[in-house]
C-alpha positions as CSV (number, residue, x, y, z in Angstrom):
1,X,13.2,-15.8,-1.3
2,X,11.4,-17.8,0.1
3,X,7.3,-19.1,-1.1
4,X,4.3,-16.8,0.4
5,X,1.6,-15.2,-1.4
6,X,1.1,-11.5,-1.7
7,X,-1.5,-9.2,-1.6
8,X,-1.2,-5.9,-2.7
9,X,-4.0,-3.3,-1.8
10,X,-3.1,-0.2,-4.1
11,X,-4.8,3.4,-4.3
12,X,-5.1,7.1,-4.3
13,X,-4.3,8.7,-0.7
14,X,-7.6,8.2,1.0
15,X,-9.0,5.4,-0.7
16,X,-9.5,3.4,2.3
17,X,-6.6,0.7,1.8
18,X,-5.3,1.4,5.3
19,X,-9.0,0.3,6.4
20,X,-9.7,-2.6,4.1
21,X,-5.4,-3.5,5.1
22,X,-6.4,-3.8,8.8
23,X,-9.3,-5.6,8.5
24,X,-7.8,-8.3,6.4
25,X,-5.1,-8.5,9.1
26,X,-7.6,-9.3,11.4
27,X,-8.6,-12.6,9.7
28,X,-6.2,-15.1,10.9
29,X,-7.5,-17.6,9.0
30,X,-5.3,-15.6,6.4
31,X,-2.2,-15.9,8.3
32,X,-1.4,-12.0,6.8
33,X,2.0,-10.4,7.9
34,X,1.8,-6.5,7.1
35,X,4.8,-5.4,5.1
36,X,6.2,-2.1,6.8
37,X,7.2,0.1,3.8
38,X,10.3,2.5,4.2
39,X,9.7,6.4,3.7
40,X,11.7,9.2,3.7
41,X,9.9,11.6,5.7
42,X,9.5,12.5,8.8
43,X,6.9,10.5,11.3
44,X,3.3,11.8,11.2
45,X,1.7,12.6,15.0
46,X,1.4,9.0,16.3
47,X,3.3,7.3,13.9
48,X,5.9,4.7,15.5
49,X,9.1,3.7,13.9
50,X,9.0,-0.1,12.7
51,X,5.2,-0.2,12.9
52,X,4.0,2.6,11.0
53,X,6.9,2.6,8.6
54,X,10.8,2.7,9.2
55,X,11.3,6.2,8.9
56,X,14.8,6.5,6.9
57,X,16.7,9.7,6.1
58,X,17.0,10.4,2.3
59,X,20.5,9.7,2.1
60,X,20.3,6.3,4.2
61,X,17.0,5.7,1.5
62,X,19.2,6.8,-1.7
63,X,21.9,4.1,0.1
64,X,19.9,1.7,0.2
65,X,18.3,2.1,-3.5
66,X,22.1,2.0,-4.9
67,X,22.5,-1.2,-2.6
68,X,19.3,-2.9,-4.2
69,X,17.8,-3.5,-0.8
70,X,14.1,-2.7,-2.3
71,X,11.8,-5.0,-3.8
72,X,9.8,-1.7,-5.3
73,X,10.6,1.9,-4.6
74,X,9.5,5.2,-5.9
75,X,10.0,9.2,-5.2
76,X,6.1,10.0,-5.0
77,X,6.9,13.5,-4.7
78,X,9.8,15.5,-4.8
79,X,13.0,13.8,-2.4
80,X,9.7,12.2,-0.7
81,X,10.6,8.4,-1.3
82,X,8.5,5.1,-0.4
83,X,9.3,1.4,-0.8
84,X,9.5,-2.2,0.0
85,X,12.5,-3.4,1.3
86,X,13.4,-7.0,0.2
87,X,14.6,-8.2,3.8
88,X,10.8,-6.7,5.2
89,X,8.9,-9.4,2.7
90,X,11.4,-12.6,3.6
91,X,11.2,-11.6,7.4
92,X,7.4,-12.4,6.7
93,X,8.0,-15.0,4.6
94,X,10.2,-16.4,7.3
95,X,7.6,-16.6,9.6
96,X,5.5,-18.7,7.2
97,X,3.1,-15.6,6.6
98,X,1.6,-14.7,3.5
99,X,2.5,-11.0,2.7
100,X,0.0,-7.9,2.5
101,X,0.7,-4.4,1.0
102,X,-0.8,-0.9,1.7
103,X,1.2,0.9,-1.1
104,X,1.3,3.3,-3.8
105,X,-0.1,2.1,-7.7
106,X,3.6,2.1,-8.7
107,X,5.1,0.0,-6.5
108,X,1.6,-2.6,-6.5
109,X,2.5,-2.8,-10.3
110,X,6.0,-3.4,-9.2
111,X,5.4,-6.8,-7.0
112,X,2.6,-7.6,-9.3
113,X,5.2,-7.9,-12.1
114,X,7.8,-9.3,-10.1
115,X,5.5,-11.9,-8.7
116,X,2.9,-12.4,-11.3
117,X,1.8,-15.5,-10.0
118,X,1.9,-15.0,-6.4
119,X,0.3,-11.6,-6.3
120,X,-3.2,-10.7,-5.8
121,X,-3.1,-7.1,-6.6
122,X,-6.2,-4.6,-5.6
123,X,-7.1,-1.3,-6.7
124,X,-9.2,0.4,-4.2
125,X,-11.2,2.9,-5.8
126,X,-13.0,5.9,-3.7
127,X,-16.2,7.2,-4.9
128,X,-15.1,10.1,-6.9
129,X,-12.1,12.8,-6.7
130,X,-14.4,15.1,-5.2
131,X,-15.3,12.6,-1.9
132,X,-11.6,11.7,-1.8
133,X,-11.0,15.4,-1.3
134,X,-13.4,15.6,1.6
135,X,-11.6,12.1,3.0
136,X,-8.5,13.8,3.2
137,X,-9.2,16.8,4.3
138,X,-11.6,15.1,7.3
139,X,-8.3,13.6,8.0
140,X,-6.9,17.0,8.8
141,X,-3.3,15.5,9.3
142,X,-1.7,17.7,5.9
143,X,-2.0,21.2,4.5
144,X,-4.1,22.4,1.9
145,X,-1.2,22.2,-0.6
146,X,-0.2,18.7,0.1
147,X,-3.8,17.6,-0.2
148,X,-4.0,19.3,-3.8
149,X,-1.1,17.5,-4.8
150,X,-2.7,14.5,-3.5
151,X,-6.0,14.9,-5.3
152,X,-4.3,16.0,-8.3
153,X,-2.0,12.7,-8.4
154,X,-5.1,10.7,-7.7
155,X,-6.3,11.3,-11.1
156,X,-3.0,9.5,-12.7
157,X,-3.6,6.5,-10.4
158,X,-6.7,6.1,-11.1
159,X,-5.8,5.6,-14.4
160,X,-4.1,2.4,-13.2
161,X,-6.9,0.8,-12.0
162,X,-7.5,-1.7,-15.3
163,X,-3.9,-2.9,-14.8
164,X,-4.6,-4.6,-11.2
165,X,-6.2,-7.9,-10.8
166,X,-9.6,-6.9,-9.3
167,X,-11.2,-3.0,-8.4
168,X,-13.2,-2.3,-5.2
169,X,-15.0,0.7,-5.4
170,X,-15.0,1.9,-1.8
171,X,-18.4,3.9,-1.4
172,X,-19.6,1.4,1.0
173,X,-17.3,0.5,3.7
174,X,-19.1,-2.5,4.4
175,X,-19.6,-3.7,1.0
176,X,-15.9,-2.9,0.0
177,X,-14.8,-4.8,3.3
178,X,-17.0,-7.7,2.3
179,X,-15.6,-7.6,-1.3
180,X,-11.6,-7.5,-0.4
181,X,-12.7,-10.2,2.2
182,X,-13.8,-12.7,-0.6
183,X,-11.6,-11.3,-2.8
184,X,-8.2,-13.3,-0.8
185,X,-9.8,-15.9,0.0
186,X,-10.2,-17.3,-3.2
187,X,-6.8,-16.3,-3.8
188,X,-5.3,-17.6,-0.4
189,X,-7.6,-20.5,0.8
């Protein structure tokens, strides 16, 4: 593969990494290419094929595992997979961009290892699990269920957080925006 940095924001569903994500992209001083992860599951309202994600059934994802056509993948819940394919990261690479990440803790440990020197890997931390409760469910895109499950994984990730190159604690949107923001350009500049 080709040379490009990476930058992997990692945390708990409703962190605010899909926030902090965007508004890096919008420093082109960064020269940031947003790495589409794969999923198994069915599109969310709104969500685009090849934007969003590339939506793949769970036999064309399990293909493509035994193929080794992912940089990092997981099953975060049950036949529920996410993941990184390798040819997503050199398209960007190709197009002389450095790389950015909204993913899971798993697979931001993943590229971290793989890349050790190349990766800039950030744990965004919410507030507490009680506000990231109230995050998601604001969000009112899942079911009480799947936000439990959420909430209760968040408690493992966060866990994770002393394994990633820097924390931001996202209480302030500003000050967390500010933080990430100074955060890749030391890395990248």
């Amino acid at each position: 593969m080709n040379q490009g940095k990476l930058i992997v924001l990692s945390a708990p569903s409703g962190s605010g990494k899909t926030t902090l994500v965007k508004y890096l992209l919008n420093h082109k001083e960064f020269n940031l290419g947003f790495s589409i992860s794969a999923a198994s599951r069915e599109p969310r309202n709104g969500e685009i094929h090849g934007k969003d994600y590339y939506f793949l059934s769970l036999q064309e994802f399990k293909d493509k595992i035994k193929a080794d056509d992912f940089l990092e993948w997981e099953e975060v819940y049950r036949d529920n997979f996410y993941g990184t394919l390798k040819s997503e990261v050199q398209r960007l690479w190709d197009s002389g961009k450095h790389v950015i990440f909204d993913i899971d803790v798993v697979g931001g440990l993943d590229i971290k290892r793989i890349y050790p020197e190349r990766t800039l890997a950030i744990f965004v931390k919410p507030p507490s699990i009680e506000e990231l409760k109230i995050r998601l469910k604001k969000r009112k895109t899942e079911s009480e269920d799947k936000i439990n499950m959420r909430v209760s994984k968040a408690s493992t990730e966060m866990a994770t957080a002393p394994q990633f190159d820097a924390i931001v604690t996202n209480d302030n949107l500003e000050n967390a925006k500010d933080e990430v923001y100074q955060l890749v350009k030391k890395f990248i500049l």
